[in-house]
KEKOL-419563 format. One record per residue (C-alpha): x, y, z; chain; residue number from 1; residue in one letter. Coordinates in nm, 4 decimals. Each point is the difference from the previous one (the first is absolute). Layout:
        xx        yy        zz  unit  pos  code
         X         Y         Z     A  NUM     A
...
//
This chain:
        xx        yy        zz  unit  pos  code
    8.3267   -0.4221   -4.8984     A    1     X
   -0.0690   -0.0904    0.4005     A    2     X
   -0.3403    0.1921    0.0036     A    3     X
   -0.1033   -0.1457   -0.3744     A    4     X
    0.0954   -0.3412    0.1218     A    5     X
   -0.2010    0.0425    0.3411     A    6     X
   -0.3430   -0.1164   -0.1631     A    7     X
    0.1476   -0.2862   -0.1755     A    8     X
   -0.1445   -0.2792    0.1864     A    9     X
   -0.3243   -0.0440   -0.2785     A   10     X
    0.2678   -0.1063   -0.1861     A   11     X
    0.1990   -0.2139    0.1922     A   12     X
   -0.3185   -0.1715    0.0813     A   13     X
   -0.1227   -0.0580   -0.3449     A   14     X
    0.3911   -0.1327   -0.1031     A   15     X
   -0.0074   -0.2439    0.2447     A   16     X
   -0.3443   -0.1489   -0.0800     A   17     X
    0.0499    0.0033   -0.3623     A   18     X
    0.3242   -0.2279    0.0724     A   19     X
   -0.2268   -0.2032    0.2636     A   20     X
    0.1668    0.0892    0.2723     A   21     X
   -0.0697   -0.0106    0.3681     A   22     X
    0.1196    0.2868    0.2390     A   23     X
    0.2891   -0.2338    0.1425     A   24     X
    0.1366   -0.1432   -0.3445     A   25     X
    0.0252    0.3725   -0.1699     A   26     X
    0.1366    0.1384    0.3168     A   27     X
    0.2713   -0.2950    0.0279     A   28     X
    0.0809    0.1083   -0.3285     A   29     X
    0.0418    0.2835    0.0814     A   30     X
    0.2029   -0.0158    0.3063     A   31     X
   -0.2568    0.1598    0.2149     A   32     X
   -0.2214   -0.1446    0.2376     A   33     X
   -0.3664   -0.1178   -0.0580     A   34     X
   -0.1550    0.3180    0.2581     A   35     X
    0.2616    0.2748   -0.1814     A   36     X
   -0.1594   -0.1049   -0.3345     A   37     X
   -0.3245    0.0040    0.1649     A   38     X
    0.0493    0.3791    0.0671     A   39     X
    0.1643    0.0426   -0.3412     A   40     X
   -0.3213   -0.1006   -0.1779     A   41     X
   -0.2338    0.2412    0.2272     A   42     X
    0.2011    0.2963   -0.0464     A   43     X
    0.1357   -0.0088    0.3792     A   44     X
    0.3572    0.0297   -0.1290     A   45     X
    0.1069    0.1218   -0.3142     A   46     X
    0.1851   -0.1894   -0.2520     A   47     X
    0.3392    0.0215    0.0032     A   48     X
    0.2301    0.0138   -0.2716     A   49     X
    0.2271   -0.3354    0.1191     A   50     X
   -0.3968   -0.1527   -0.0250     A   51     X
   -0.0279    0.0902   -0.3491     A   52     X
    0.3172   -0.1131   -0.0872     A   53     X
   -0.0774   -0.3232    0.1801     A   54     X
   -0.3289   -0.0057   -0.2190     A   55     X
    0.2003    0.0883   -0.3076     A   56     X
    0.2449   -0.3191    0.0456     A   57     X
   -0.2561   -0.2469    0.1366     A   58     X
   -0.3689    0.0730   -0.2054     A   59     X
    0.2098    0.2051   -0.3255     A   60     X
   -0.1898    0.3080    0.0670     A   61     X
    0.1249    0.2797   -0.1752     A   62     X
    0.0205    0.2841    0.2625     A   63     X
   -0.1428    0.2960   -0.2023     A   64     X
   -0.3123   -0.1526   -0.0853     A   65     X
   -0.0545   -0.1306    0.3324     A   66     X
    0.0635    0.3371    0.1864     A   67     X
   -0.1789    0.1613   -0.2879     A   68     X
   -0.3008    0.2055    0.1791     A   69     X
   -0.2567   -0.1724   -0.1774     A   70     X
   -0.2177   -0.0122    0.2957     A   71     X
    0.0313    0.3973    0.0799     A   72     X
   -0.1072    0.0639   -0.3590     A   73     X
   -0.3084   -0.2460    0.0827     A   74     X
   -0.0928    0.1552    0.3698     A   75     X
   -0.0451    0.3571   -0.2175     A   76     X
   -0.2162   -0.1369   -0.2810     A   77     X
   -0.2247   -0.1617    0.2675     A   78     X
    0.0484    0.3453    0.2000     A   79     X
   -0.1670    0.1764   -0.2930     A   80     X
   -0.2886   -0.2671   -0.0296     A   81     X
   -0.0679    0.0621    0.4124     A   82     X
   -0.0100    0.3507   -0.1119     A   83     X
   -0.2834   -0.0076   -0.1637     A   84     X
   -0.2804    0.1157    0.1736     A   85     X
   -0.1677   -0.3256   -0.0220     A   86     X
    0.2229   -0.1014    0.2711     A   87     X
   -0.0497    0.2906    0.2127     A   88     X
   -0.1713   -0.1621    0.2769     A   89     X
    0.2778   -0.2877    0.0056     A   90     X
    0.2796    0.1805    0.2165     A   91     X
    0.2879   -0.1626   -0.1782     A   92     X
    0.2988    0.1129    0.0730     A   93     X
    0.3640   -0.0797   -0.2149     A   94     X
    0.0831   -0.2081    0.3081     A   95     X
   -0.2711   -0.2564   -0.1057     A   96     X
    0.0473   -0.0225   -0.3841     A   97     X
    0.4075   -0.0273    0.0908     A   98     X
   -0.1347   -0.3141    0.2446     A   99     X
   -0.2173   -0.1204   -0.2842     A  100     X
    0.2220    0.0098   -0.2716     A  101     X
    0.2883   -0.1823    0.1863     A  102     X
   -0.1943   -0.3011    0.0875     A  103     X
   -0.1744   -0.0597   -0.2944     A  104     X
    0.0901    0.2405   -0.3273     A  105     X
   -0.1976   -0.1661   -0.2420     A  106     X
   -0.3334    0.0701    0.2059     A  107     X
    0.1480    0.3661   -0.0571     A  108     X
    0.0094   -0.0115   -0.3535     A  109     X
   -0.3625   -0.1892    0.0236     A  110     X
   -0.1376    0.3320    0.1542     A  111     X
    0.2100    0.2362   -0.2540     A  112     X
   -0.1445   -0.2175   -0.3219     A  113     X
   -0.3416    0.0055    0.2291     A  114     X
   -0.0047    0.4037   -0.0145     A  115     X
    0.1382    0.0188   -0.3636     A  116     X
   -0.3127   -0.1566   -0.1109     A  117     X
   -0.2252    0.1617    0.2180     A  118     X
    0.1239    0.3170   -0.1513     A  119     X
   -0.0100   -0.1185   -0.3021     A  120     X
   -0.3900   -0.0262   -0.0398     A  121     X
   -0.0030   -0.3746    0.0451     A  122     X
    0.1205   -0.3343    0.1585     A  123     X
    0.2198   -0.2520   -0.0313     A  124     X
   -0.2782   -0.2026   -0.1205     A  125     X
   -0.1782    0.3071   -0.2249     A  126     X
    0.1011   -0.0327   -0.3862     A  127     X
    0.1466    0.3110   -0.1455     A  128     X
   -0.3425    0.1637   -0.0507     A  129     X
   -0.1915   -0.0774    0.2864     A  130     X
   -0.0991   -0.3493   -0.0455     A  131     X
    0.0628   -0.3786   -0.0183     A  132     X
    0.2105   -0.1574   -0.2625     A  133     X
   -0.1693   -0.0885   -0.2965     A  134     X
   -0.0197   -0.3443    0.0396     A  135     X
   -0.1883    0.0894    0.3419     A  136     X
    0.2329   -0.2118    0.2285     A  137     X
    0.3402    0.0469   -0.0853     A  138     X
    0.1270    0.3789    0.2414     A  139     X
    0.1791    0.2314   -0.2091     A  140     X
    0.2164    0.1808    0.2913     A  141     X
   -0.0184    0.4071    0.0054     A  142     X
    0.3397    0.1504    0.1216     A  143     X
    0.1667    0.3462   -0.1504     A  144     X
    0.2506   -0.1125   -0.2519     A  145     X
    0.2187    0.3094    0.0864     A  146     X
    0.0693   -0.0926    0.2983     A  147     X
    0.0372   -0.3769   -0.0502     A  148     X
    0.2823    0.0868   -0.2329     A  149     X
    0.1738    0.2716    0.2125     A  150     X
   -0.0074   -0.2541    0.3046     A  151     X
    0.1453   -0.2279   -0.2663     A  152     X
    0.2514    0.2000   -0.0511     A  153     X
    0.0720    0.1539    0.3479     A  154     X
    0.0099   -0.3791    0.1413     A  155     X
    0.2742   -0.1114   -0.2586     A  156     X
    0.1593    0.3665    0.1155     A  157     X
    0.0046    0.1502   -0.3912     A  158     X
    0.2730   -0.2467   -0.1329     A  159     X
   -0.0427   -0.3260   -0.1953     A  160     X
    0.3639   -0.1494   -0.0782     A  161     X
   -0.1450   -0.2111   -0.2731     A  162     X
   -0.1251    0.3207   -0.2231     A  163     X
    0.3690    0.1783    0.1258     A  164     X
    0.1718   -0.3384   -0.2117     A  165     X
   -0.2211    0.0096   -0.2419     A  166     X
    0.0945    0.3651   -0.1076     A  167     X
    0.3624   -0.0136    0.1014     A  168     X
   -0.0520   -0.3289   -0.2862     A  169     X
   -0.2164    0.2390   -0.2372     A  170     X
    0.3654    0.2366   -0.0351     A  171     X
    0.2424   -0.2743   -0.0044     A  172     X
   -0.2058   -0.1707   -0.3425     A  173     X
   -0.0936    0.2889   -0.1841     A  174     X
    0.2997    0.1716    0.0498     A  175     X
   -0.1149    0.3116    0.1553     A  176     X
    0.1256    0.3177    0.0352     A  177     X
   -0.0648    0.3388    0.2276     A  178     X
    0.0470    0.1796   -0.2710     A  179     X
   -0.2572   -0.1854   -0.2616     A  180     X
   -0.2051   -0.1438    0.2384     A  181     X
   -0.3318    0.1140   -0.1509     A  182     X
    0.1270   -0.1228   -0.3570     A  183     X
    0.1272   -0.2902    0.1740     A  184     X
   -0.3553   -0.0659    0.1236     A  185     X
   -0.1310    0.0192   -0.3450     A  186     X
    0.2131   -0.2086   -0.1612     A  187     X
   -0.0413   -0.2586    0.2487     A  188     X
   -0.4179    0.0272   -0.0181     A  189     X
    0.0417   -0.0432   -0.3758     A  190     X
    0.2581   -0.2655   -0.0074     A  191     X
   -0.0853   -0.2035    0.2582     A  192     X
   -0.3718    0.0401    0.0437     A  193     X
   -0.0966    0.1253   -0.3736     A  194     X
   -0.1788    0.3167    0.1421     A  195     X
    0.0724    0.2963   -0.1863     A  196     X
   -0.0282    0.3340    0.2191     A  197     X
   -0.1882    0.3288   -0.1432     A  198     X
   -0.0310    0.3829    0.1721     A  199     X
   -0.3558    0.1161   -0.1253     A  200     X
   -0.1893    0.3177    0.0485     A  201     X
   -0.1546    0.0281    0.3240     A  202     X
   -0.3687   -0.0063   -0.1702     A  203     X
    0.0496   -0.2875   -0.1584     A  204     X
    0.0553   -0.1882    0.3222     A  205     X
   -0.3126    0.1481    0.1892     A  206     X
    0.1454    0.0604    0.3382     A  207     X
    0.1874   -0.3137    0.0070     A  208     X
    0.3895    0.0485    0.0260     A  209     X
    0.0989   -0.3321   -0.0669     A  210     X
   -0.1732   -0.2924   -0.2150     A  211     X
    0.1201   -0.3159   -0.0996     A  212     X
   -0.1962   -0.2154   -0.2683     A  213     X
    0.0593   -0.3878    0.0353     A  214     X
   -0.1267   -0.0949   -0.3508     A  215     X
    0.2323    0.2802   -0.1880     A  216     X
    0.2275    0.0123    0.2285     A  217     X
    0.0172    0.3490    0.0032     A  218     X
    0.1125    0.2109    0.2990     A  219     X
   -0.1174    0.3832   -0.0059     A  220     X
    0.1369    0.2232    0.1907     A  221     X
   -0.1552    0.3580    0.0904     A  222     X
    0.2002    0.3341   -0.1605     A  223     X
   -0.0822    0.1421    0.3541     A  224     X
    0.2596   -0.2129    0.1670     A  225     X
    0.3514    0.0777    0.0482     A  226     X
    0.2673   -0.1598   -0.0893     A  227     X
    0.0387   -0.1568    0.4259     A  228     X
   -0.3255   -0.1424   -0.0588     A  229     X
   -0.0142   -0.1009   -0.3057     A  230     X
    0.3063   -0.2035    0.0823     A  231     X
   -0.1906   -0.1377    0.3196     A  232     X
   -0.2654   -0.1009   -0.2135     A  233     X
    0.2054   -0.2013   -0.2373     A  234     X
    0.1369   -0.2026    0.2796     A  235     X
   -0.3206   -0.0567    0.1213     A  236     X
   -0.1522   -0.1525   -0.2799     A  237     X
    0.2815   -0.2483   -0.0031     A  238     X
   -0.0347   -0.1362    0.3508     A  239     X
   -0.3381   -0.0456   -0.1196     A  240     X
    0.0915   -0.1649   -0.2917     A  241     X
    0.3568   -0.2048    0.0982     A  242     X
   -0.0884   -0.0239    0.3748     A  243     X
   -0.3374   -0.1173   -0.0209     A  244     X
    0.0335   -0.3536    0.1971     A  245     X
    0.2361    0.2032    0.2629     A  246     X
   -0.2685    0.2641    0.0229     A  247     X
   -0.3412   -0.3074    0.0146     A  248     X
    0.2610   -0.1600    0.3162     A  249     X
    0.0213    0.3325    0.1751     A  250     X
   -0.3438    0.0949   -0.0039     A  251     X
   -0.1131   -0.3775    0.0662     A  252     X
    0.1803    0.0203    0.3199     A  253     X
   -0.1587    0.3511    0.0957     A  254     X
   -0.3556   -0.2385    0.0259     A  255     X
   -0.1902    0.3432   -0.0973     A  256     X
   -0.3850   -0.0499    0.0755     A  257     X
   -0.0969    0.1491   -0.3503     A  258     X
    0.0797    0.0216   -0.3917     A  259     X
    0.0602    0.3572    0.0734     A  260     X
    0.2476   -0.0485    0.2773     A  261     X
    0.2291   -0.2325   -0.2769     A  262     X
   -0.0649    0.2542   -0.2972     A  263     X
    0.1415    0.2599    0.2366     A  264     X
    0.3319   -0.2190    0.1740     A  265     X
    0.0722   -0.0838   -0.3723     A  266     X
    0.0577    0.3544   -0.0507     A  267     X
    0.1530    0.0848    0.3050     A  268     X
    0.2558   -0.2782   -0.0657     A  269     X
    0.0317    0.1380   -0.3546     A  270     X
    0.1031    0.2741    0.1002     A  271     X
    0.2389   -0.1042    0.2635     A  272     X
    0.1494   -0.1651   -0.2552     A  273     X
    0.0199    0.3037   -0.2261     A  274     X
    0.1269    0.2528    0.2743     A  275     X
    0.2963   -0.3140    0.0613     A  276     X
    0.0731    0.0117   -0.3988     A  277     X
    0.0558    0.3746    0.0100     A  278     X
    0.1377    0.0175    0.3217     A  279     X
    0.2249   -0.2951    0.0156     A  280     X
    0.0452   -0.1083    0.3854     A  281     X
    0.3632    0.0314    0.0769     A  282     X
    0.0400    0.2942   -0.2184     A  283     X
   -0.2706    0.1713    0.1232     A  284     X
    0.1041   -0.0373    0.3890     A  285     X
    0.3138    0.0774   -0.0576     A  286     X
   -0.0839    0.3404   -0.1691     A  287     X
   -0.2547    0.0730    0.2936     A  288     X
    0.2808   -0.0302    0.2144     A  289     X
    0.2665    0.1579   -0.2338     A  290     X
   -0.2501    0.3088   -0.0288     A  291     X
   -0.1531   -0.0423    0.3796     A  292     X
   -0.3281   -0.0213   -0.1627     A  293     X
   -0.0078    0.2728   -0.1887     A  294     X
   -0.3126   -0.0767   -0.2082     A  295     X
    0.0424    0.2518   -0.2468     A  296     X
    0.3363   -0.1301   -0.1205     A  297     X
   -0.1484   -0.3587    0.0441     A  298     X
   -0.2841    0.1225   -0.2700     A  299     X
    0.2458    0.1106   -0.2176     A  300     X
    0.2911   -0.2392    0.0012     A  301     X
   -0.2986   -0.2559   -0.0507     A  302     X
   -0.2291    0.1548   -0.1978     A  303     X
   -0.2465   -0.0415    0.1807     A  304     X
   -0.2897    0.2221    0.1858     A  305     X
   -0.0037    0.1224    0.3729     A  306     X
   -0.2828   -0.2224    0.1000     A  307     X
    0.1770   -0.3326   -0.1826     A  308     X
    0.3252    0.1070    0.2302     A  309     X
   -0.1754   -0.0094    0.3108     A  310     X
   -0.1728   -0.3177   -0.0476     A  311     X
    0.3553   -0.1983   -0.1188     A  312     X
    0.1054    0.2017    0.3122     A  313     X
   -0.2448   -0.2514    0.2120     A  314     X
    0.0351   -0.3003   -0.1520     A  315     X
    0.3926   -0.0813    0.1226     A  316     X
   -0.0513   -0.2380    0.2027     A  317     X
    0.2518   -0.2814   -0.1096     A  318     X
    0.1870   -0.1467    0.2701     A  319     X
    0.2906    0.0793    0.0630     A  320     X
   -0.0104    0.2861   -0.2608     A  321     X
   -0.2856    0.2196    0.1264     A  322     X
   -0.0717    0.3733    0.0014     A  323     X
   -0.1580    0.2128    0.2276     A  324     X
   -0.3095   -0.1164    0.0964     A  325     X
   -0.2888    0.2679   -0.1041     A  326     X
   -0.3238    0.0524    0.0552     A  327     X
   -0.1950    0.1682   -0.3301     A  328     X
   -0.3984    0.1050   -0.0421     A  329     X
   -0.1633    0.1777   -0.3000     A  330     X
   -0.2501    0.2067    0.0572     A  331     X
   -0.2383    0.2280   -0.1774     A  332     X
   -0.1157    0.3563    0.0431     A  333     X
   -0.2778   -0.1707    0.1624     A  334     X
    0.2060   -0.1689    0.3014     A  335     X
   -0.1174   -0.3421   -0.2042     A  336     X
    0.3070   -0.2452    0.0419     A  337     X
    0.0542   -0.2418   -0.3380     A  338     X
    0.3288   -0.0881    0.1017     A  339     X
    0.2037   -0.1295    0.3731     A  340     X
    0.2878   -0.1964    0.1229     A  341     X
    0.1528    0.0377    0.3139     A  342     X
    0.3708   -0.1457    0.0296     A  343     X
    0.0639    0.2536    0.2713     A  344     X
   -0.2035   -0.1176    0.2439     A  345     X
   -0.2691    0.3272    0.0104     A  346     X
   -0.3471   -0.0882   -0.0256     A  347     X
   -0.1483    0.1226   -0.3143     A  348     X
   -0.3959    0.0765    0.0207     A  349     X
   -0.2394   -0.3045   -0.1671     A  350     X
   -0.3543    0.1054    0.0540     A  351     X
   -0.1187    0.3466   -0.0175     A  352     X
    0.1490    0.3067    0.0475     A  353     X
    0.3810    0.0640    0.0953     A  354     X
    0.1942    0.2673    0.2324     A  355     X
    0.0229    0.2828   -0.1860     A  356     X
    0.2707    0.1078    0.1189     A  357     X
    0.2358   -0.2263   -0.1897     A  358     X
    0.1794    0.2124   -0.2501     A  359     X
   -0.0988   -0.2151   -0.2922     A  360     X
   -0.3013    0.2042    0.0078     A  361     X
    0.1628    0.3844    0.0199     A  362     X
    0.2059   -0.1423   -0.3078     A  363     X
   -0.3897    0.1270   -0.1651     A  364     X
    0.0627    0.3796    0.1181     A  365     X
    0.3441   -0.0020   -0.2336     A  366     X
   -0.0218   -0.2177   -0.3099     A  367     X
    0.3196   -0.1722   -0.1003     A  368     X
    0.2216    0.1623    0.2873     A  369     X
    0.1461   -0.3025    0.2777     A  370     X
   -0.0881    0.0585    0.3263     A  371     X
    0.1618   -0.1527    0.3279     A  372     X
   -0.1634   -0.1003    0.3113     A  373     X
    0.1378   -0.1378    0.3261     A  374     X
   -0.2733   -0.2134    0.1343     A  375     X
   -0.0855   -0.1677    0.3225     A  376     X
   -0.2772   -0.2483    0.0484     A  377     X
   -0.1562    0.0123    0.3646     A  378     X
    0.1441   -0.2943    0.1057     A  379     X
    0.3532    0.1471   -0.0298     A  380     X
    0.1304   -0.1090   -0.3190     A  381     X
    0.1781    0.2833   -0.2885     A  382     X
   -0.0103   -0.0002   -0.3214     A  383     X
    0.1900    0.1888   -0.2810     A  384     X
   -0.2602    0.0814   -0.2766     A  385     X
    0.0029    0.1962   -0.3538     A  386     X
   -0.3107    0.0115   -0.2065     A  387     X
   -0.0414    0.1827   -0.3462     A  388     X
   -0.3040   -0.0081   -0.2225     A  389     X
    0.0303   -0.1660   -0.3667     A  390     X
   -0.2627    0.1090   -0.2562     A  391     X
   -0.1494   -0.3186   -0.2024     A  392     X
    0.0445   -0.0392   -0.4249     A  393     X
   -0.1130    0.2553   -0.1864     A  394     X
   -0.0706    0.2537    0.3069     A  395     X
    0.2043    0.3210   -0.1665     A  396     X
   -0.2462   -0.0072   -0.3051     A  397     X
   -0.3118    0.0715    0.1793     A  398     X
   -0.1792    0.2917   -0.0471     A  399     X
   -0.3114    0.1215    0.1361     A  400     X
   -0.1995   -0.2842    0.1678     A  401     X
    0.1414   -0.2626   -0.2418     A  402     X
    0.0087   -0.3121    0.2286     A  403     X
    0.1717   -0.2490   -0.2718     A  404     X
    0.3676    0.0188    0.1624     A  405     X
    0.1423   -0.1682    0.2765     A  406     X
   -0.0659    0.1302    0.3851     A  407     X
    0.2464    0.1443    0.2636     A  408     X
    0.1072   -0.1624    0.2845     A  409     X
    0.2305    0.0525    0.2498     A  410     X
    0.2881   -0.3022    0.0644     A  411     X
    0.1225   -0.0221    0.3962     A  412     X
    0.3590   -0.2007    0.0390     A  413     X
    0.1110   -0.0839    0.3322     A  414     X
    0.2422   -0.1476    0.2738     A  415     X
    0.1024   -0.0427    0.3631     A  416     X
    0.1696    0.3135    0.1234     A  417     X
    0.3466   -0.2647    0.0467     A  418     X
   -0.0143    0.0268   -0.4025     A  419     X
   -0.0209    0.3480   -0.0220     A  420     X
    0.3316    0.0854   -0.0363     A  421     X
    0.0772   -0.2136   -0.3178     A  422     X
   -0.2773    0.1505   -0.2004     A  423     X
    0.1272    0.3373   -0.1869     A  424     X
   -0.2960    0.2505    0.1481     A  425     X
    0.0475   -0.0558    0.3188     A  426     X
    0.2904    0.2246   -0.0524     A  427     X
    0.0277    0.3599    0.1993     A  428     X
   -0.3174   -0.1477    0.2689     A  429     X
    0.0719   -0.0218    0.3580     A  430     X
   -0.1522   -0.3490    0.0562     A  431     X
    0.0144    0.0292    0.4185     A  432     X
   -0.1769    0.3263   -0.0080     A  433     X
   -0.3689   -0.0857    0.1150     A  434     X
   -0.1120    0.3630   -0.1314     A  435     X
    0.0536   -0.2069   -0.3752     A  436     X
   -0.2178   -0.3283    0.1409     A  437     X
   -0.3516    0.0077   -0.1551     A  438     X
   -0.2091   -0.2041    0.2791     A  439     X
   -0.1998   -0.1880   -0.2426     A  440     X
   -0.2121   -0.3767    0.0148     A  441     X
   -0.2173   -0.1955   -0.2119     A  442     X
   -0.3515    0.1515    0.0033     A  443     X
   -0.2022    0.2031    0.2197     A  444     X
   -0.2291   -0.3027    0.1632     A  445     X
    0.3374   -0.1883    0.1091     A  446     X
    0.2242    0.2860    0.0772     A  447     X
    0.0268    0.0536    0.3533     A  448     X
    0.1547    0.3727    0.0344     A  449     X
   -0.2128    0.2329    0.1678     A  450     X
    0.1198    0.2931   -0.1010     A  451     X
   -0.0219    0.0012   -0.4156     A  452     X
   -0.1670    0.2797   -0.1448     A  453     X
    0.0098   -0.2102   -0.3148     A  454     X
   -0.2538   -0.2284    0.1798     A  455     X
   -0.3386   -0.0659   -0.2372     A  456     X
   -0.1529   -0.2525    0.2083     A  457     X
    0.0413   -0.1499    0.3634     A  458     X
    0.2298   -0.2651    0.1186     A  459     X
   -0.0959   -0.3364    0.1042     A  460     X
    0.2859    0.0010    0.2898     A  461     X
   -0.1891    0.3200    0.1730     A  462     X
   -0.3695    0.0289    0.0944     A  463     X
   -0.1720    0.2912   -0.1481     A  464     X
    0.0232    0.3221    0.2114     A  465     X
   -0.1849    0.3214   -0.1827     A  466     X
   -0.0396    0.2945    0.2025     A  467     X
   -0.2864    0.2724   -0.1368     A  468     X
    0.1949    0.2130    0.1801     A  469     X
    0.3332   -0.0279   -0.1659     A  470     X
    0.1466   -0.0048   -0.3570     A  471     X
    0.3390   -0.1094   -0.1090     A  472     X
    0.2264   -0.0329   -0.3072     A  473     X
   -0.2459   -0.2604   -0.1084     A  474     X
   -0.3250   -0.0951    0.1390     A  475     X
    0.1512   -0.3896    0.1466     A  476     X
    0.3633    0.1563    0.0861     A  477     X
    0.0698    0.0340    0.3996     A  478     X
    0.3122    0.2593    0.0132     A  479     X
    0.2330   -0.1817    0.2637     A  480     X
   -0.1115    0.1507    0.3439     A  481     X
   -0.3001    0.0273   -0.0732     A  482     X
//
């Protein structure tokens, strides 16, 4: 915790001017004098954990959100917007987005929402196609609605206690049971909602896998599903329909910039909500512990699917009763992330391209096989990491070129080595042996390693050397020596 809590002093700084505090009242507080605080707050001296204590009793901080490494997470997004080669003649170094984001954060997150629009084809003044509003004066803002929703998401750290009650509720009055739980589901859709549920023929439903009709109030479900998702579904469409002023509050207080952005939090919360009704909380932790995260045995004492397992996996958070805290991404064959949280404190790609060496991406090479990985990021820290690839609804039926079923992607679950131990398939690996450490980082342009023969373009830590006269691995790797 001493090296985590060494750049805390953003933090400290913001605390005490959101409680209108001068230097000498927080540090009499405190117990500390006015000059130690004044070297707390720049970084000079790292926080200590009798300080956060202090903070805890005095201000009612609550010391895992504060030490939380928000600001770490922030330094690489803005790392990967320096990357860009629009910046290359601006010599910034992590040094100076670390300084930046500690004294003022939100400026940070100015310059990320900046450079989302900017990539996005427009501004934060553009309408969605290009132009003004239609009533010519009033600015329709232009942001990605993706990532709105995953920093949504990310910022809350993947757990909303309200939706947790609300399901734990959901059991408790309709009487639910593991082992009816889908005809629990639609009993309670039909009884308390008066929406009858009906499997059709994939045709019929044109692509779609789920449809609900309002004026009916009928709720079709694909054939294509299985049984895990059709269950999934069921619960979804009742947080949509019994949760609906729980779900408006939620996404109110996300303040998304578009109609989009709220569409696409009301189904993430949906969801959420779905994944807590099949996976009840206290249940579920305390057969991830029982089984050391064994996610096949998860999937099948919960019926449930290997990707659902690994998201519940991220989303125990509660205090006081949380899990291991994982990272997850979902990728495609493409190296196109849809999907990232990072509990586990490794930075997880945002713009562009990613490190290929992460093994989320060999999971490709052998389809439906786990693979491990022992990871460590350049500035030092290790990570445990499985990955496996899950094939979309409908994917086994294809034949030929028939595009109509779902796509395969590939999901990556992860912690800090510390974890390792209490997760099943870490079983039989020699965790202090570097030969098993996979030096990986976030993307080529903000990688610093020198010597990666994975490298596809050139750092923005090292000035370009090329040598006509020499060829290595790859055309920017410099062998060590060299």
């Amino acid at each position: 915790m001493a090296q985590q809590n060494a750049r805390l002093g953003g933090k400290l700084r913001r605390l005490r001017q959101s409680q209108k505090l001068t230097q000498a009242q927080m540090a009499e507080a405190l117990g500390l004098s006015a000059s130690y605080l004044n070297l707390l707050e720049h970084n000079q001296r790292a926080v200590t954990v009798p300080v956060l204590l202090k903070l805890a009793q005095r201000f009612g901080i609550d010391i895992a959100d504060f030490t939380a490494d928000d600001d770490a997470r922030l330094t690489s997004d803005l790392m990967e917007v320096f990357a860009d080669p629009l910046f290359d003649g601006a010599d910034l170094k992590t040094a100076d987005v670390e300084e930046l984001i500690g004294a003022a954060p939100a400026l940070g997150k100015a310059v990320l929402t900046l450079y989302q629009a900017f990539r996005a084809g427009g501004s934060a003044t553009a309408a969605p196609g290009g132009g003004l509003a239609e009533d010519g004066d009033t600015p329709v803002p232009v942001g990605m609605p993706s990532e709105e929703v995953t920093d949504f998401i990310q910022e809350r750290k993947n757990y909303f206690k309200e939706l947790e009650a609300a399901a734990d509720e959901l059991w408790q009055r309709a009487e639910l049971s593991a082992d009816t739980l889908y005809a629990g589901l639609v009993k309670t859709l039909g009884e308390a909602y008066a929406v009858d549920v009906i499997i059709a023929p994939a045709a019929a439903l044109g692509g779609l896998l789920r449809q609900y009709d309002p004026r009916t109030r009928k709720l079709v479900l694909s054939e294509l599903l299985p049984r895990p998702s059709r269950t999934f579904q069921l619960a979804h469409q009742i947080a949509l329909l019994g949760q609906k002023p729980l779900l408006d509050r939620l996404v109110s207080g996300g303040k998304f910039t578009t109609q989009e952005a709220d569409t696409l939090a009301r189904v993430a919360l949906a969801n959420y909500f779905a994944a807590a009704v099949v996976m009840p909380y206290e249940r579920f932790l305390a057969a991830a512990r029982e089984t050391r995260h064994d996610i096949e045995t998860l999937e099948r004492r919960f019926d449930t699917s290997f990707e659902q397992v690994c998201h519940r996996l991220t989303s125990l958070r509660r205090p006081g009763q949380q899990g291991i805290p994982f990272h997850l991404l979902r990728v495609d064959g493409a190296g196109n992330i849809s999907k990232r949280f990072s509990a586990s404190g490794i930075s997880i790609a945002r713009f562009g391209g990613a490190c290929p060496r992460w093994n989320v991406y060999d999971a490709f090479s052998t389809p439906g096989l786990l693979r491990r990985q022992v990871s460590r990021m350049p500035e030092g820290g290790s990570f445990f990491c499985i990955a496996r690839t899950v094939d979309g609804v409908g994917r086994s039926t294809l034949r030929g070129n028939n595009a109509r079923g779902g796509g395969r992607h590939a999901i990556g679950l992860g912690c800090a080595i510390s974890y390792a131990r209490e997760i099943v398939y870490a079983d039989g690996l020699d965790l202090d042996d570097p030969q098993l450490i996979t030096p990986i980082g976030v993307s080529c342009r903000v990688c610093p390693r020198k010597d990666c023969a994975d490298r596809a373009h050139p750092s923005l830590h090292h000035a370009l050397s090329l040598d006509e006269n020499r060829r290595a691995l790859a055309t920017y790797m410099s062998p060590e020596g060299s």
